[in-house]
KELO-846091 format. One record per residue: z, x negated, y negated of N, C-alpha, C, O in turn. Coordinates in nm, 3 decimals, always signed. Layout:
! KELO-846091
Z  X  Y  Z  X  Y  Z  X  Y  Z  X  Y
...
//
This chain:
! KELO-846091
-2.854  +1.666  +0.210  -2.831  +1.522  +0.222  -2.733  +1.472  +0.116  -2.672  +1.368  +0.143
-2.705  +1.545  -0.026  -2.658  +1.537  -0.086  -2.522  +1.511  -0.091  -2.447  +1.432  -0.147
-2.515  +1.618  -0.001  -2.375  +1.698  -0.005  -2.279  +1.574  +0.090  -2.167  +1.540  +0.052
-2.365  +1.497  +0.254  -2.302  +1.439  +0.341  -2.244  +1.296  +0.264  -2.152  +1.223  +0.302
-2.342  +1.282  +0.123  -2.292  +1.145  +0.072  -2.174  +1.131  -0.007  -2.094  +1.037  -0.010
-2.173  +1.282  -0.096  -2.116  +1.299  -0.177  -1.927  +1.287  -0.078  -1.837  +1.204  -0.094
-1.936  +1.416  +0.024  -1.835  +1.409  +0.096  -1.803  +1.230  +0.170  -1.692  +1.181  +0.146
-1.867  +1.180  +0.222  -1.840  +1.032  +0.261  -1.786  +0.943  +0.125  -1.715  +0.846  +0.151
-1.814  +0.968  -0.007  -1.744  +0.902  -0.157  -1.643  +0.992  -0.136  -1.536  +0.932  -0.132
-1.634  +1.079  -0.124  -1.460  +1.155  -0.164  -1.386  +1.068  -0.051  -1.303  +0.984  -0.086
-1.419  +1.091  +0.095  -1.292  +1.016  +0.179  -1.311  +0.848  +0.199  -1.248  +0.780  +0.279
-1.406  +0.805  +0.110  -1.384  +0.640  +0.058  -1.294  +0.643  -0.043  -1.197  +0.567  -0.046
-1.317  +0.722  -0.124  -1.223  +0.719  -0.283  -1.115  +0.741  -0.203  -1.064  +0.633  -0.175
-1.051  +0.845  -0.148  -0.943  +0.924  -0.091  -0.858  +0.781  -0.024  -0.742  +0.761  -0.059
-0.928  +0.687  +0.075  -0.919  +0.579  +0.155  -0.813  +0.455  +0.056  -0.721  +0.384  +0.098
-0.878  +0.468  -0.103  -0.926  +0.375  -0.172  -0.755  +0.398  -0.261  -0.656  +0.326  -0.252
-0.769  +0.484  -0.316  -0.639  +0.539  -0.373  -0.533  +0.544  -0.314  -0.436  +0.523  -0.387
-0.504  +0.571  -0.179  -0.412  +0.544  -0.074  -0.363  +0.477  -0.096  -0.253  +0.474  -0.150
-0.455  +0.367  -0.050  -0.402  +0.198  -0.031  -0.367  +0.178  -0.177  -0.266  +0.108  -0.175
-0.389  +0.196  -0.259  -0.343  +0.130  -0.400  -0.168  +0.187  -0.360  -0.067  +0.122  -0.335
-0.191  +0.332  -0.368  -0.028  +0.358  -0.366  +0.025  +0.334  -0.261  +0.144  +0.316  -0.291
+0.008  +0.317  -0.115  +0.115  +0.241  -0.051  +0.161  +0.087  -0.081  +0.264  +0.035  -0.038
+0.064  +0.028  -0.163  +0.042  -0.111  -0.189  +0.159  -0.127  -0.301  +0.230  -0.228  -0.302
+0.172  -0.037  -0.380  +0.242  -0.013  -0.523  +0.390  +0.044  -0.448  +0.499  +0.007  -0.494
+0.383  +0.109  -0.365  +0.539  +0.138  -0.295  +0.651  +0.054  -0.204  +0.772  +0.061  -0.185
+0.544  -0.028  -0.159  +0.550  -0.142  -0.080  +0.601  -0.236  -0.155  +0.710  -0.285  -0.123
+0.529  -0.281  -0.272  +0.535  -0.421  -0.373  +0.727  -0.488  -0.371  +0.752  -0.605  -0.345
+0.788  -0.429  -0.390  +0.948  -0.449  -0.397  +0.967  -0.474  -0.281  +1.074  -0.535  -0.290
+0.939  -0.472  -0.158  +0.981  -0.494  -0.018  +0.910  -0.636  -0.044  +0.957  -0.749  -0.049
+0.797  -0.595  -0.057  +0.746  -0.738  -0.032  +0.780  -0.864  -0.087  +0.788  -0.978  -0.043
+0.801  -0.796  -0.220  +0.862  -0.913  -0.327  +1.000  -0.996  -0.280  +1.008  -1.118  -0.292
+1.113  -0.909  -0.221  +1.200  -0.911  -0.166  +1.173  -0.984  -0.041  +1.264  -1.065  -0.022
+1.101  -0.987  +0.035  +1.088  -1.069  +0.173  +1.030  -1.208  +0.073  +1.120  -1.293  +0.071
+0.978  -1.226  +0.039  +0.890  -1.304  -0.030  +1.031  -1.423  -0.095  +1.041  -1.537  -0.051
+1.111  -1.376  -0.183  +1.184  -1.437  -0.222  +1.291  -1.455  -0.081  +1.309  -1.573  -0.050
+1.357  -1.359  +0.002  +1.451  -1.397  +0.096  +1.366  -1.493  +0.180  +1.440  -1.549  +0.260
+1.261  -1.528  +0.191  +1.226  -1.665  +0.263  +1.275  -1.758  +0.235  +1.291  -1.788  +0.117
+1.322  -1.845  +0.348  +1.358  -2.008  +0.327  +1.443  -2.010  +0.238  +1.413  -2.052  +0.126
+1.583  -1.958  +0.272  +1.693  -2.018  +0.170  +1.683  -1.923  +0.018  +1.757  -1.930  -0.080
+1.574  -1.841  +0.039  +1.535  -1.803  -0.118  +1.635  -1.675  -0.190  +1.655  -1.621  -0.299
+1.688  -1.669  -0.029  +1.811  -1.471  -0.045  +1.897  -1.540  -0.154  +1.945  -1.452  -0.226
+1.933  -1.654  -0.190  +2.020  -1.723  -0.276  +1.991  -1.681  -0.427  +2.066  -1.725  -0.513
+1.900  -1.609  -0.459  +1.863  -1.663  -0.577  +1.814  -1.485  -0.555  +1.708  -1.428  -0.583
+1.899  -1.452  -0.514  +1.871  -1.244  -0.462  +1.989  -1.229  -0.581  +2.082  -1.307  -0.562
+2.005  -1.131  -0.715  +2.084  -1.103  -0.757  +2.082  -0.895  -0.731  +1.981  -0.824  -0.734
+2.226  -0.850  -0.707  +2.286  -0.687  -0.670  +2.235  -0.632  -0.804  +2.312  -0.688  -0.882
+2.175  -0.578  -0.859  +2.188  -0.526  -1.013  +2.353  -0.389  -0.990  +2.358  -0.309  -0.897
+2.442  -0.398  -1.078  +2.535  -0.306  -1.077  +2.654  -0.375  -1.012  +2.761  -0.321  -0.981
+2.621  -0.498  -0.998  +2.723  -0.541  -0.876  +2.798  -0.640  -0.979  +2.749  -0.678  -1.085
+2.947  -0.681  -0.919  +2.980  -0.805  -1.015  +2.924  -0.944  -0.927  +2.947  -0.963  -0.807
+2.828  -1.052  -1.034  +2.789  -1.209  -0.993  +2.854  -1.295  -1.119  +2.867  -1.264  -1.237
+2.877  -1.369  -1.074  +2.887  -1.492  -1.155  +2.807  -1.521  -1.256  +2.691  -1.537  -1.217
+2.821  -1.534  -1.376  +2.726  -1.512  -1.469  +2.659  -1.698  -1.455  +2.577  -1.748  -1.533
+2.702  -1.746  -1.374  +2.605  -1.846  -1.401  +2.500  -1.881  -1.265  +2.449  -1.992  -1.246
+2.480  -1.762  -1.177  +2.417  -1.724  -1.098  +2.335  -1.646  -1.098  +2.277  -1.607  -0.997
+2.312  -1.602  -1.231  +2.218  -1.475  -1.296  +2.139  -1.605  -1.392  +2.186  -1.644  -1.499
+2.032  -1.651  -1.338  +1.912  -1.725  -1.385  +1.778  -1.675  -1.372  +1.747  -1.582  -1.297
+1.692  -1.743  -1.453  +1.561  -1.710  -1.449  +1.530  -1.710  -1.313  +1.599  -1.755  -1.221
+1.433  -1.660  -1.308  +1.395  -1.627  -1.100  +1.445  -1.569  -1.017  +1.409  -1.548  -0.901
+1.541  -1.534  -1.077  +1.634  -1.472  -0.950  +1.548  -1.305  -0.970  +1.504  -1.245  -1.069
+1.554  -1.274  -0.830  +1.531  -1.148  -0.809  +1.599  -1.014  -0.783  +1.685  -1.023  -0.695
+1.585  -0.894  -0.834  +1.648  -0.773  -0.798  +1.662  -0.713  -0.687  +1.566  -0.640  -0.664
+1.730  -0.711  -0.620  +1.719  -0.632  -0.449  +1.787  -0.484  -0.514  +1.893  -0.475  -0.576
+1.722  -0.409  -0.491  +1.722  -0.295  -0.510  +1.681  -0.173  -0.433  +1.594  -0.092  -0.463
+1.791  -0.172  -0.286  +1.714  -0.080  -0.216  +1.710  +0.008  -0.210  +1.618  +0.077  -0.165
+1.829  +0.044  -0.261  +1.808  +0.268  -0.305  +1.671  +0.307  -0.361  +1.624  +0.418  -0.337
+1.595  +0.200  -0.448  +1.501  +0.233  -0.483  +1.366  +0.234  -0.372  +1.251  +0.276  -0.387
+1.439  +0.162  -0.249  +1.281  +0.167  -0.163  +1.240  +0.293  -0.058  +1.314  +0.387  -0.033
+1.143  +0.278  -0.018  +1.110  +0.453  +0.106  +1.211  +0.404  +0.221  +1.272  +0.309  +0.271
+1.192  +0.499  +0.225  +1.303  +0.504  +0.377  +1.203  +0.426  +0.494  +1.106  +0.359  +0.458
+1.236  +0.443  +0.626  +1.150  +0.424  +0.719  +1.017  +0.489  +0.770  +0.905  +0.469  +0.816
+1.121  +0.596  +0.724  +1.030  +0.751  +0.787  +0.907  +0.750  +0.693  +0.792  +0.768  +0.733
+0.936  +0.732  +0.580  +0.849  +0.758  +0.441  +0.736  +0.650  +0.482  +0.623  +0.689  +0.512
+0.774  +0.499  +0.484  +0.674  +0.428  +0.555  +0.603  +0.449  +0.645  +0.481  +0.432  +0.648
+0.683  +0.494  +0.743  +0.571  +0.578  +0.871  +0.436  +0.686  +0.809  +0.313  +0.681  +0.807
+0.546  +0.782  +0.763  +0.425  +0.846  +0.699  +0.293  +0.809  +0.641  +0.176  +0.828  +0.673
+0.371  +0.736  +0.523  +0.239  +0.637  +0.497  +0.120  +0.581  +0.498  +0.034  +0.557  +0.414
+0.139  +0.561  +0.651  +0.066  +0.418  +0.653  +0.025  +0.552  +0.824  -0.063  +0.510  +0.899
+0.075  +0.655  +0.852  +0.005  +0.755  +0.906  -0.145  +0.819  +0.879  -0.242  +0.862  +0.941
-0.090  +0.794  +0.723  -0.169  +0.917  +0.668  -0.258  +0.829  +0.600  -0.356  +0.896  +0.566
-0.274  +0.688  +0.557  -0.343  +0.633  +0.549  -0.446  +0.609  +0.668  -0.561  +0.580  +0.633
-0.418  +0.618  +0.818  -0.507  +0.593  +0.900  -0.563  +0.741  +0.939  -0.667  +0.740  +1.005
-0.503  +0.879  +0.905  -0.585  +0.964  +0.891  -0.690  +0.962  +0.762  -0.807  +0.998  +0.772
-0.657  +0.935  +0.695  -0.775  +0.899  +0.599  -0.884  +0.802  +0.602  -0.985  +0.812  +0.533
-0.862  +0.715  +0.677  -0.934  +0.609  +0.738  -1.041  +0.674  +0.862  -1.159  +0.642  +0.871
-0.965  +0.781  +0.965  -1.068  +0.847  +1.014  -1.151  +0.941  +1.021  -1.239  +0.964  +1.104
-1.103  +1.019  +0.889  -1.200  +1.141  +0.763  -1.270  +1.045  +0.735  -1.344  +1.081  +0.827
-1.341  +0.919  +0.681  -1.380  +0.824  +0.653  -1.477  +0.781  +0.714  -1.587  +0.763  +0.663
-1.444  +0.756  +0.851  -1.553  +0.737  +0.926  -1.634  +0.840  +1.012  -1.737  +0.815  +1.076
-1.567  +0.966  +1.003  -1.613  +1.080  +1.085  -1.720  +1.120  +0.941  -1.830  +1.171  +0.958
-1.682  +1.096  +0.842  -1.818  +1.168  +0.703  -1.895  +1.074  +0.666  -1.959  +1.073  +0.561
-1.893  +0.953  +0.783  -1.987  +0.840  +0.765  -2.095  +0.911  +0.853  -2.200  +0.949  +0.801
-2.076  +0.926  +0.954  -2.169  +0.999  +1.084  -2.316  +1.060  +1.026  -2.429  +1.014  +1.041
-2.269  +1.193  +0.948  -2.410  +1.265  +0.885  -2.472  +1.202  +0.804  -2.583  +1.239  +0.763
-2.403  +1.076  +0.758  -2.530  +1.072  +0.618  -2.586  +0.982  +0.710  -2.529  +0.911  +0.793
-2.746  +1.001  +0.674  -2.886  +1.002  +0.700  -2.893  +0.848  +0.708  -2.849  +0.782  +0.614
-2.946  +0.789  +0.818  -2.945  +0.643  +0.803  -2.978  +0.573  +0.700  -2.918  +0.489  +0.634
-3.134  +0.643  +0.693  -3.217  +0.581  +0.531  -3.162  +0.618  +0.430  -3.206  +0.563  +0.329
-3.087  +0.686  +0.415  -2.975  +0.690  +0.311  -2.830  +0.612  +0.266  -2.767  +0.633  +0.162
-2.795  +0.516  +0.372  -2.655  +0.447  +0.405  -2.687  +0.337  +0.319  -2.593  +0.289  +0.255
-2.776  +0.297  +0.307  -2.851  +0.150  +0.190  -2.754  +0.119  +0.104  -2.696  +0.011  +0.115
-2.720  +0.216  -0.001  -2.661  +0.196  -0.111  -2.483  +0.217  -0.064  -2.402  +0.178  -0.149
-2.438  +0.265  +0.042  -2.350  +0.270  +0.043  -2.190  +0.191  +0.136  -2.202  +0.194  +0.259
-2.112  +0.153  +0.105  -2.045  +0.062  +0.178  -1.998  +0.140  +0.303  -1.930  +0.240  +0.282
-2.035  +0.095  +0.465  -1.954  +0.152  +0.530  -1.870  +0.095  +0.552  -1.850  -0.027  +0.555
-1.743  +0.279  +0.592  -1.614  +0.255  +0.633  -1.593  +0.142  +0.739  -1.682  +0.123  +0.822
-1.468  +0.057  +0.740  -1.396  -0.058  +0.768  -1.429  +0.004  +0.946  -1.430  +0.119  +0.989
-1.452  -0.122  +1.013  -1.479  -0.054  +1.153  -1.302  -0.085  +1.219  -1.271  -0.047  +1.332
//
């Protein structure tokens, strides 16, 4: 009984850590959509590029996309995040009902 709980915490943790790092790979895209909203691409500064030095103000943001995943890399991702999502719920199955009490189940 041990063993089915212990394995159901590894592919929660496994689930859990994922998402932090696609969340953390993601963050610059998002930041970037976030500011190009509503007029906001204005206030987008090239790092390496020549701007107007009086267009380089507080707030302005870095677009920096060499630094982001490709497409493919996203795909992957957010693949392999939903295989982990269903290791997750397949090592929910064995553990013992009267045993599930203490533990959060996987996201339906």
């Amino acid at each position: 009984m041990a063993g089915e709980i212990e394995a159901y915490l590894e592919a929660q943790w496994a689930v859990k850590q994922h998402s932090v790092y696609v969340q953390q790979v993601l963050r610059p895209i998002h930041a970037f959509s976030g500011s190009a909203a509503h007029g906001g691409w204005q206030r987008i500064r090239i790092p390496n590029e020549m701007m107007p030095s009086e267009l380089i103000v507080p707030g302005t943001t870095a677009f920096e996309p060499m630094s982001w995943p490709t497409g493919e890399q996203i795909k992957n991702m957010i693949l392999e995040w939903h295989r982990l999502q269903s290791l997750q719920r397949k090592a929910w199955e064995p553990v013992p009902k009267e045993l599930r009490g203490g533990l959060t189940p996987p996201p339906i």
